[in-house]
C-alpha positions in Angstrom: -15.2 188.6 59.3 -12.3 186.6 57.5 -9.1 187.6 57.4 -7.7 187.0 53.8 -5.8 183.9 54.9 -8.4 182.4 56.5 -10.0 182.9 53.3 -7.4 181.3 51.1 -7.2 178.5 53.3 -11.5 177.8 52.7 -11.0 178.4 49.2 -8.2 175.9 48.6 -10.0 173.5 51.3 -13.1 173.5 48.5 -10.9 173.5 45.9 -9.5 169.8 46.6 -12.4 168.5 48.6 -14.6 165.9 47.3 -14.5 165.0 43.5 -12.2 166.5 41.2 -9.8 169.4 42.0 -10.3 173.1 40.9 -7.1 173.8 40.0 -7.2 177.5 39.1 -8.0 178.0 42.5 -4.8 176.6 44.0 -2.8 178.4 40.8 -4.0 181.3 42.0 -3.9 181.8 45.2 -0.4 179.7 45.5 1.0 181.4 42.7 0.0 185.0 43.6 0.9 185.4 47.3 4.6 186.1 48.8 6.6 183.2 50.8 5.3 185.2 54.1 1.9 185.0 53.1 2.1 181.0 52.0 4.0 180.3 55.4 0.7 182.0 57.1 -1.9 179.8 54.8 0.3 176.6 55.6 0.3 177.1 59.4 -3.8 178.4 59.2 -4.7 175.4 57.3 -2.9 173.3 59.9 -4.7 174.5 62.4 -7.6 174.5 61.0 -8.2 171.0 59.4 -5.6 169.2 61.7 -3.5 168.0 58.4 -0.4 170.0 56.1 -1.4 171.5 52.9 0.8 169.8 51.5 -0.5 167.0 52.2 -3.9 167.9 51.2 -2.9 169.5 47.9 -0.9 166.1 47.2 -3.9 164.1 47.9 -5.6 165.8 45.2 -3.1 166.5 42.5 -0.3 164.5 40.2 2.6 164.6 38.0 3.9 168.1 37.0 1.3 169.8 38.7 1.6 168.3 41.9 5.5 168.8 41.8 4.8 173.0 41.1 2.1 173.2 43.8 4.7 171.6 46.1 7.4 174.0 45.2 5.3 176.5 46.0 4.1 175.4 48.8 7.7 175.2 50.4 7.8 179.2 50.4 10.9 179.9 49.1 10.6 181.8 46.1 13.7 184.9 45.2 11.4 187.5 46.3 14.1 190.0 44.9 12.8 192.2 42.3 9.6 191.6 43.3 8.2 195.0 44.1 10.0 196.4 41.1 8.1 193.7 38.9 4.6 194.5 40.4 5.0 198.4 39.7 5.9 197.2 36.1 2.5 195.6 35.8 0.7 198.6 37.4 2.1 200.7 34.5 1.4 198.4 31.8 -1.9 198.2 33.1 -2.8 201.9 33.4 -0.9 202.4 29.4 -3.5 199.8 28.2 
């Protein structure tokens, strides 16, 4: 069995492997997970295929896309407010 970060570091390994990138796969995944979570991708994908997402996801990407994917890939989002934000979506999802 995969542990989910194992599992985000396949999916964004298929996502830039081979031709063309699927980039709602990196938006997702990059966007959506905290800076603890990212640090554990980066070091897993490491690991794993011997070279830095980063440098992977560069590889792949260009212009204003590959400048956001980097940011995030640095892992150093303001986290504050966070939880408060996420609880806010929770209720507007249940109202609609």
């Amino acid at each position: 069995m995969q542990t989910p970060t194992k599992r985000d570091v396949l999916d964004i390994q298929k996502a830039v492997k081979g031709f063309g990138t699927n980039e709602r796969v990196l938006i997702e995944i990059l966007a959506s997970r905290t800076n603890e979570e990212i640090r554990g991708i980066r070091n897993t994908f490491y690991t794993t295929f011997d070279k830095s997402l980063e440098e992977a996801v560069a590889a792949d990407t260009s212009g204003d896309f590959r400048r956001l994917l980097t940011v995030l890939i640095q892992a150093n989002r303001d986290e504050h407010g966070l939880p408060q934000f996420h609880r806010a979506v929770q209720v507007d999802f249940v109202v609609l």
